[in-house]
N, C-alpha and C positions, 0 to 999 in steps of 0.2 A: 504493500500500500504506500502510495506516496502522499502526505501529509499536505493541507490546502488550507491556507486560513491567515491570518491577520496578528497586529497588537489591537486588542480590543479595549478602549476605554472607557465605560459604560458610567464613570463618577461623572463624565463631561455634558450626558445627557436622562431627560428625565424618563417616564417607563414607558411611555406610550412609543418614545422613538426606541428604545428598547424591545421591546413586544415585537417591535416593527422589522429591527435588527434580526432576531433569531429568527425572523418568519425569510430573511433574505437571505441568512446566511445560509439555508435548507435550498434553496433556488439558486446559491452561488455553487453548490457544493460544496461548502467549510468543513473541515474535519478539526480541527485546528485553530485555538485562539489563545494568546499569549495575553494573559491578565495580569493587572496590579503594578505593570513597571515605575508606573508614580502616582503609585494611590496611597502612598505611606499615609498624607493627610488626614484620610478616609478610611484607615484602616486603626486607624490609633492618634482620633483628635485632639488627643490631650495627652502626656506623661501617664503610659502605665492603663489607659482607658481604652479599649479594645472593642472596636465594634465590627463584628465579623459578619452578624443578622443578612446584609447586601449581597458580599461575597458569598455565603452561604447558599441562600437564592439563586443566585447568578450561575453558581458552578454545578447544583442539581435542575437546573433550568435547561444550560449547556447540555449535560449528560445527556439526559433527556430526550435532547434533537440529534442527540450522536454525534456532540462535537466535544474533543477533549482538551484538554487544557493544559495549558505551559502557565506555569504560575511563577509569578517573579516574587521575589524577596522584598520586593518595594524600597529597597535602601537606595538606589540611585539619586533621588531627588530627598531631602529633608525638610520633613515639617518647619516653619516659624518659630514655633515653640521649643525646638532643639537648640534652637542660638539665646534661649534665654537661660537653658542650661550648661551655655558654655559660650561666653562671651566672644570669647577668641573663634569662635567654629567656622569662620570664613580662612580661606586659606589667603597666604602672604605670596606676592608676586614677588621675583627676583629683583626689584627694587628695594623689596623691604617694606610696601603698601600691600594694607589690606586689602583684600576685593569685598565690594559690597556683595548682597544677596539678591533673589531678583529674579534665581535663574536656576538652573539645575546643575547640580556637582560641584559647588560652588566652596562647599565643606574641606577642612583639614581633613585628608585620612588618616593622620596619628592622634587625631583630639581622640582623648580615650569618651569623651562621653560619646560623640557619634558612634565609634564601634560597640560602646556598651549596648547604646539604644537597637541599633541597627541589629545586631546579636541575638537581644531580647525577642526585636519582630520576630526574626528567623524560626527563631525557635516557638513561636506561640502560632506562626503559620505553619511549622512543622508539625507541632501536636497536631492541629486543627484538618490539616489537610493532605498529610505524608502517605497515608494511607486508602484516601480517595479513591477508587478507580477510576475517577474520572478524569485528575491529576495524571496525565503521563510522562511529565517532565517539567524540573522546573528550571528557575530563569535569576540567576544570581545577579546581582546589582545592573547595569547596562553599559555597556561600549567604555568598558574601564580603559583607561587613560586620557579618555577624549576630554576631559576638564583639564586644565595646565595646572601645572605643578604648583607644591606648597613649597617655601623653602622659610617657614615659621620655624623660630626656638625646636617646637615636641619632632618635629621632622628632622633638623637638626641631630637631637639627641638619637632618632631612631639609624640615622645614618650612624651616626661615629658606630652604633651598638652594631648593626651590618659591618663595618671596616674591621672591627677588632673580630669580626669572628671569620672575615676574610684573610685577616693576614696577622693574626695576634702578636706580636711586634710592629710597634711603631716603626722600628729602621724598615723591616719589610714594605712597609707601605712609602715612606722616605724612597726606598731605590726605585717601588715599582713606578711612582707617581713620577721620580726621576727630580726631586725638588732639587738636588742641590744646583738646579739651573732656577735664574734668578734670584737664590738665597731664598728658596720658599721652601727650605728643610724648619720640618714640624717638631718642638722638644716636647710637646705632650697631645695625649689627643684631645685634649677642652680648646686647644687653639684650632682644629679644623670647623670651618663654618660647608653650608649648601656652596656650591657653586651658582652664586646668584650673577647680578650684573658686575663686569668690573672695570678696573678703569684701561685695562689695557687686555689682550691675549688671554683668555683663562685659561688654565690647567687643562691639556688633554685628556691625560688618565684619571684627572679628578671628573671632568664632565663625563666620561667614561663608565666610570664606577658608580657615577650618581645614576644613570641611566640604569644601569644595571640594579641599585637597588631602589628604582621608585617601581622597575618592574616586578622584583620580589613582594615589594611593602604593597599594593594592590594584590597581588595575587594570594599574600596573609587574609586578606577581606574576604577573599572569595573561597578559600578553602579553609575558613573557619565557618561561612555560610554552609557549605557545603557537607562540612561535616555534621552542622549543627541537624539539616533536614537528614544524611545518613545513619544518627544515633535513632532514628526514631523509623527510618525507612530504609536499611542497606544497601537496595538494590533499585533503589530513586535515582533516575537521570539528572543530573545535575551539570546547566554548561552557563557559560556569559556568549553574550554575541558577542564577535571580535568585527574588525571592519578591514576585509583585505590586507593589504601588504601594509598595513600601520606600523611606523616605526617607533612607537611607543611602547610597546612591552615584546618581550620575547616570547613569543604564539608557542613557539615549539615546547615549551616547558608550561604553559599554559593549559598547552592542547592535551598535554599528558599529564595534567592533574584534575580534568574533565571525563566524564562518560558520554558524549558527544561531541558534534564541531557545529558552531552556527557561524553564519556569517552576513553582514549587513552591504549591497553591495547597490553601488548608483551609479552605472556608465551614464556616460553625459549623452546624449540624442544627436545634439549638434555635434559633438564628435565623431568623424568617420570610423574612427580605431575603436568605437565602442564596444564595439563584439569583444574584439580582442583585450579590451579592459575586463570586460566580464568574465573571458574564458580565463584569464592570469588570476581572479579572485579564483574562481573554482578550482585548478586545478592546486590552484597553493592551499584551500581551505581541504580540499580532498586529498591531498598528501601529507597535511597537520592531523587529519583523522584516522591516519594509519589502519585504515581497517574499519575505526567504529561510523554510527552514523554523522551523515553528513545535514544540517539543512540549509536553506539561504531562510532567515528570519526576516529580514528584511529587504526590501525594494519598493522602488515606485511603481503604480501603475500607470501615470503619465508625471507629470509635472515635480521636483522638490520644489522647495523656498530656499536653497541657502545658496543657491550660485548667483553671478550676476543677472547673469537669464537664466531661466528657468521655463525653456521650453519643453512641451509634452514629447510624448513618444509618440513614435509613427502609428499609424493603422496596423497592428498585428505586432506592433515590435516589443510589448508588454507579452505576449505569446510567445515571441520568437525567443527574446533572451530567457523565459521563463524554462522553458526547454532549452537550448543550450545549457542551460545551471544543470537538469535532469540528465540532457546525455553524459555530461561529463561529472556525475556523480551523486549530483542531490537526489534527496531522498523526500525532501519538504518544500515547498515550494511557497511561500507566508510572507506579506505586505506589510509596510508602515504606511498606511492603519486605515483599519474596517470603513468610519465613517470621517470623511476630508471635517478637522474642526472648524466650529466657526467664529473661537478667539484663541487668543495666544501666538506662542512664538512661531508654532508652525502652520498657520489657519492657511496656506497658502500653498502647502503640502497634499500633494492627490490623494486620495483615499480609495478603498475599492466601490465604495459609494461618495459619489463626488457633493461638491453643494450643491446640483439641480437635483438630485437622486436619484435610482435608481434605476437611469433613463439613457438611453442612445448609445452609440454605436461602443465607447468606452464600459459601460455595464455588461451590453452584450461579451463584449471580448472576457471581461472577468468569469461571466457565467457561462461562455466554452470553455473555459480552459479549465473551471473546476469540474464539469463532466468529462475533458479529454483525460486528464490525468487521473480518474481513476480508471478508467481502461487499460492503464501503463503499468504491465506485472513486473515493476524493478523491486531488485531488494537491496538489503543492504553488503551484501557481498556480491552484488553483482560489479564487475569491475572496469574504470577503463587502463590496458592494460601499454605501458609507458620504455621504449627502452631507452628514452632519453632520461635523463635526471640534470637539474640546476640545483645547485647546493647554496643553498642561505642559511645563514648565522647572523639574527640579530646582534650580536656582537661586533660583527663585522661591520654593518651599518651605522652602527654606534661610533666606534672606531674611525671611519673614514669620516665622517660626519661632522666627529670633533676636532680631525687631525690637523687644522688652519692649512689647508693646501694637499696637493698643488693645484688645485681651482679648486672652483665652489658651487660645482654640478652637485646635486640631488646623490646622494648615497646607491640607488636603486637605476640609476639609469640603464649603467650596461643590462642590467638581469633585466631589465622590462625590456629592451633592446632585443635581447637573446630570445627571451619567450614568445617574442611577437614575431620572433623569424621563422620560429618552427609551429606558431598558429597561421602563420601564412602559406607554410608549407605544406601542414593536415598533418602534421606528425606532432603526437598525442606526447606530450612532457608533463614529468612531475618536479616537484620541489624534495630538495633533501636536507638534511641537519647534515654536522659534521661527525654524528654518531649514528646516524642512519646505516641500514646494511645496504650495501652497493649491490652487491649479487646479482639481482635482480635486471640490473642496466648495463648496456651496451656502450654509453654515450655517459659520459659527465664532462656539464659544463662550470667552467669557475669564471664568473663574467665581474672583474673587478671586486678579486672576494679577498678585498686591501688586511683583514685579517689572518694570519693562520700559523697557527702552533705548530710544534713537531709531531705531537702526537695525529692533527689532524692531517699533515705531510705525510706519514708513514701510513696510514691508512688510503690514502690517494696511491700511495706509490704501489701496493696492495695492487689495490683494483687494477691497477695499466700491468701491473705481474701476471695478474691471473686475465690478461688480455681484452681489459675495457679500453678503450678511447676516452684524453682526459684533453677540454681545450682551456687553455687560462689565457686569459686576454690582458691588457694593460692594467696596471696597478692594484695586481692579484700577488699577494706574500709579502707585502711592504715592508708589516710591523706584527708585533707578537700579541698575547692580550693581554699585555700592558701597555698596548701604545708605544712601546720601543720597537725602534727600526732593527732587522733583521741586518746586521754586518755581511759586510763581502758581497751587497747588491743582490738587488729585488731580482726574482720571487723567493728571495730567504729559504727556508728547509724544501722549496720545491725547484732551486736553481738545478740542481744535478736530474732531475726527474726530466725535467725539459730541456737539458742542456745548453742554459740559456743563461745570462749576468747582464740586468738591465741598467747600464751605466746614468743613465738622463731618464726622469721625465718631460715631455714635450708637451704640455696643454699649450693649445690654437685658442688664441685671443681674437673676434671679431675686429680688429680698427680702422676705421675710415680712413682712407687714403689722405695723405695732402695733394693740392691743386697740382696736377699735373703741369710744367712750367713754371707758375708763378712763385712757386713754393721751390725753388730753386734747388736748394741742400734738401731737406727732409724729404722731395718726390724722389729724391734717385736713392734713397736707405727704406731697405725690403727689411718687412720683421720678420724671427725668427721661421723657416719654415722646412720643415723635414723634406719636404718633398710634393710634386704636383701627383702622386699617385704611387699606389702598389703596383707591381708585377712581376711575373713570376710565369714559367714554364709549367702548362696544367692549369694556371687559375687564371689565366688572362690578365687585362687589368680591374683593378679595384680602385675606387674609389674612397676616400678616409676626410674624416673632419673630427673636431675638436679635441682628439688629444693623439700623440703618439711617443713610443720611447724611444731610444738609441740601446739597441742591444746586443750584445759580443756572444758571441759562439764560444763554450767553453772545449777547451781539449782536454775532451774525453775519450777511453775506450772508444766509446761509442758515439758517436760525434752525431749534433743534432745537423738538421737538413735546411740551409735555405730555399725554401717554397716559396717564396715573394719576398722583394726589395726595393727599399723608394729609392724613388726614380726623379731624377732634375731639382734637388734640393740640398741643406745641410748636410742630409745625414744619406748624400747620393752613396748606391751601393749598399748602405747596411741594410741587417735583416728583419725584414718588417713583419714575416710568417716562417714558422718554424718548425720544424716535425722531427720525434725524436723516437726509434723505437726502442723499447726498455719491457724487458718480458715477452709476454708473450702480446703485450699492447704497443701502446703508443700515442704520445705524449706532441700535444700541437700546441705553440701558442701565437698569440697573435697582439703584436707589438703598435696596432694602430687601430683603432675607434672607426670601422668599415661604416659608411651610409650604409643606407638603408636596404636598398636594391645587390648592393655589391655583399651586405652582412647576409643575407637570405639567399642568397648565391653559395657563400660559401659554407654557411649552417647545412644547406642541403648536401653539399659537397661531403663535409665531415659526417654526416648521417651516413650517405651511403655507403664510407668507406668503411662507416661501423656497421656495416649490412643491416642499414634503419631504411624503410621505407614509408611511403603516405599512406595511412589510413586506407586510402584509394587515390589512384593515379589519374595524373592527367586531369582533375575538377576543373570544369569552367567557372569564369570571375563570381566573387559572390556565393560560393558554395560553400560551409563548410561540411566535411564526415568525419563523426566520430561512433567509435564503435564501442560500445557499454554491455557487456551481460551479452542476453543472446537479442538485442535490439544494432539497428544502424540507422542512426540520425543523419537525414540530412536539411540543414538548413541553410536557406538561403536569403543572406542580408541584403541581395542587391535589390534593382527597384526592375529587373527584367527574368522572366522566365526563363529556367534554365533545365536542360535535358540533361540525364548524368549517367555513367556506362556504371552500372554495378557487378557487373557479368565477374569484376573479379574476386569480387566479395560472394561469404556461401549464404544468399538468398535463400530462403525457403521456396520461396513462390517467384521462379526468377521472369517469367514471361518473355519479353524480348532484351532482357537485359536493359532497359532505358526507362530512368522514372525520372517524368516532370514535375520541377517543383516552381511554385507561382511564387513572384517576387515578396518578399518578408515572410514565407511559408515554411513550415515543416513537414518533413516526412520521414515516419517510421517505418522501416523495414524488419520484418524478422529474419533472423537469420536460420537457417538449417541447424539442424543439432550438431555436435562434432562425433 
């Protein structure tokens, strides 16, 4: 069964629109309604006063209609009356100012009264409702991290108490942190403060380390919640929605202190890459879920409120990405939120029932798609099955993030880069940890994965042993995970792997020329530039923009290969692609930041030599296929009808091998058994 349904707020309206709700949600096909995320109010209007009467109602009312219920903890937002029990409960900005209230998550996470209060809930909606059958999962605090940081006195104290159990000597934290550059060595730990604003360069591995533990100190929140409902229910579902690639907490340690994965996910409309936005949430939220269930908790049915525009989705494309989510994993398919409000901060926010209600061409598509998807026998082990893997470590983000240079691109760009080459391609990729088992994969990519220890080196060197294909791209092994640079040149414990010692970073600065002529001196001085292109015998040429390296071929035994070298620049002649083989594999890296067209050239390249092929060959524009279980999706994002050869796929029902699919359309194919 695939799971259909909404965040339902029912505190926001009174019973008759209520009445009205459960009589649609049976018409929409709902299985599925996520209660309470901010009805703390409502749920305990005073210290200690518990009014459950409503909820009580509301969730045998649910049942009822045979819709089950994801019940949230209510802690996300706090009552008014919790800031009279703790004056301070607004959290301190990295200035050192208070934030007012006003708004949701606005709370200190170390003020001890919130977690006391918040705990208390927990546990009085646990007695009340752990046991329910109607209850089949619940829904701890919401999108933890997305409120910014405290860096208050109790969060203070909760850090130094993380530090000392990190490195229980102060000298150990002195080297790692590397103070005795600019005389920021620490003689006690009451002198370490947040890394707030400062007045010059902060601390690396101090921002570093704070990352790391506001990731920990949240997910304290969540699995004290968590435990609080499994003293009373052991085998209660218990997850937070996370929101895609967020670089705000470490998912993968997250994801596995969870009994499912949800995910809140908004590709933009006016974005062409949209798809491709969405498939990067899935397939990252489905390789955080290692196996268990997957849902999307949230999405729009047309329109958000929090971008500058905030234009709707197409005709069927609320369909179309809702499926994408399904082929490539989801098991739940559930909206922000049931009815569009009509005050507050999100009244501007689509709903599955809009402000006209339950009327036109937007309704309808809500109410196909909760009849198409119970038709769809996925489970939860039905799989899509990946020989590609990209390896991500929040820490590594972190890392390159805080490292003041060499530019001040986005942490994530090369890996959004990479995934989007082989969603272009139809060749089905997952995400991995750096303790993930590899086995499994033909293909690891390291797309600017600026962190990496020895221990995660010798694991990589593992995998190309036992004959995987590994690519590492520019400013992959910099620094360790303390933010110290790896000696003897990048990529640090993986220089011998690839046979490579990247002497220079080269990030490509955009600047305006001066006046040709009039600008007499500065028009005849060219800035730094590697090179007008890659080439190479086998790859043609390539095209490269905004960063490259300068890198030396090590004499090795076994000496790595140049495969492409820029051409008519600085660094004319050196190696800008490299192949090295070691085991029974073989080790590539790629020394320059490929556009777009010339990166999905050679993505495809490296697949095939890893005997990776597409999902299915040959698709016309606009098509994607992915293959789940014993189902074959094919959808298509473009705005024109497209014919597709399936003949080499095992079709159950093959007919003449060629299924049309209509522009924003989906089509399910079953497959043959094996």
């Amino acid at each position: 069964m695939i799971w259909y349904g909404c965040d339902y707020n029912p505190e926001q309206w009174d019973a008759a629109t209520i009445d009205e709700d459960l009589r649609l949600m049976r018409e929409a096909g709902v299985n599925l309604v996520t209660l309470g995320v901010f009805a703390w109010a409502f749920i305990e209007p005073a210290p200690g006063e518990y009014r459950f009467e409503w909820l009580d109602d509301l969730i045998d009312r649910l049942g009822e209609a045979g819709i089950a219920v994801d019940l949230a903890t209510a802690s996300a937002s706090t009552p008014a009356w919790l800031g009279d029990l703790d004056p301070e409960l607004a959290s301190i900005d990295g200035y050192g100012r208070r934030r007012s209230g006003g708004t949701r998550g606005h709370h200190c996470p170390s003020s001890a009264v919130y977690r006391s209060a918040s705990r208390r809930l927990t546990a009085e909606l646990a007695r009340r409702y752990a046991l329910n059958p109607t209850v089949v999962m619940w829904h701890s605090g919401n999108e933890f991290g997305g409120a910014a940081a405290c860096f208050c006195g109790r969060c203070r104290t909760q850090f130094v108490g993380w530090l000392r159990r990190r490195y229980v000597e102060l000298e150990a934290l002195n080297d790692a942190w590397g103070t005795a550059f600019w005389s920021l060595r620490f003689g006690s730990w009451d002198q370490i403060q947040p890394p707030g604003v400062t007045s010059d360069f902060g601390n690396p591995a101090q921002y570093l380390d704070w990352a790391r533990f506001r990731s920990d100190l949240l997910l304290e929140q969540f699995t004290a919640e968590r435990d609080l409902i499994k003293a009373v229910a052991p085998h209660a579902q218990v997850m937070t929605n996370f929101m895609g690639l967020f670089h705000g907490l470490d998912y993968w340690k997250w994801a596995r202190a969870e009994d499912l994965v949800t995910d809140d996910t908004y590709p933009d409309p006016n974005d062409p890459c949209g798809a491709r936005d969405n498939a990067l949430h899935i397939d990252l939220m489905r390789s955080l879920a290692e196996g268990k269930e997957l849902l999307i908790l949230e999405q729009a049915v047309g329109a958000v409120q929090w971008r500058d525009v905030n234009t709707p989705k197409r005709p069927g494309q609320f369909r179309l990405w809702s499926m994408q989510a399904v082929a490539r994993g989801a098991q739940g398919i559930c909206q922000f939120q049931w009815r569009a409000s009509i005050r507050g901060a999100e009244t501007f926010h689509s709903g599955m029932v809009g402000h006209a209600g339950p009327v036109g061409p937007r309704w309808a598509e809500v109410v196909g798609l909760g009849g198409e998807l119970a038709t769809i026998e996925t489970a939860v082990g039905d799989r899509v099955e990946s020989d590609v893997a990209i390896m991500l470590d929040w820490n590594s983000l972190w890392a390159r993030r805080e490292a003041h240079g060499p530019d001040a691109d986005a942490p994530d760009v090369e890996l959004r880069r990479w995934h989007a080459a082989f969603f272009e391609l139809g060749i089905p990729t997952d995400f991995v940890s750096v303790d993930s088992d590899l086995d499994a994969y033909r293909l690891l990519v390291l797309p600017s994965h600026f962190l990496v220890s020895e221990s995660t080196a010798q694991r990589i060197s593992a995998f190309v042993t036992a004959g995987g294909h590994v690519v590492g791209t520019h400013l992959t092994g910099v620094v360790d995970d303390t933010l110290g640079v790896h000696r003897g040149g990048y990529p640090g414990p993986l220089s011998e792997l690839f046979g490579v010692r990247v002497l220079e970073h080269w990030p490509l600065a955009e600047i305006a020329s001066p006046a040709s002529g009039a600008a007499r001196i500065s028009a005849a001085v060219a800035p730094p530039h590697p090179g007008r292109l890659v080439r190479g015998d086998g790859v043609g040429e390539l095209a490269y923009a905004r960063f490259a390296e300068h890198v030396q071929l090590l004499d090795l035994e076994r000496r790595a290969e140049a495969v492409a070298a820029f051409v008519g620049g600085d660094l004319e002649a050196a190696p800008a692609i490299t192949s090295r083989t070691h085991g029974a594999g073989r080790a590539t890296y790629l020394a320059a930041s490929l556009e777009e067209a010339s990166l999905i050239a050679t993505a495809g390249r490296l697949a095939a030599d890893a005997g990776i092929v597409p999902t299915l060959p040959g698709l016309p524009p606009g098509i994607e296929a992915v293959r789940r279980g014993r189902y074959l999706f094919l959808l298509n994002h473009g705005d024109l009808e497209q014919t597709v050869d399936v003949t080499s796929a095992r079709v159950a029902d093959p007919g003449d091998g060629r299924v049309r699919v209509a522009p924003r359309d989906v089509r399910i194919i079953a497959l043959a058994s094996a």
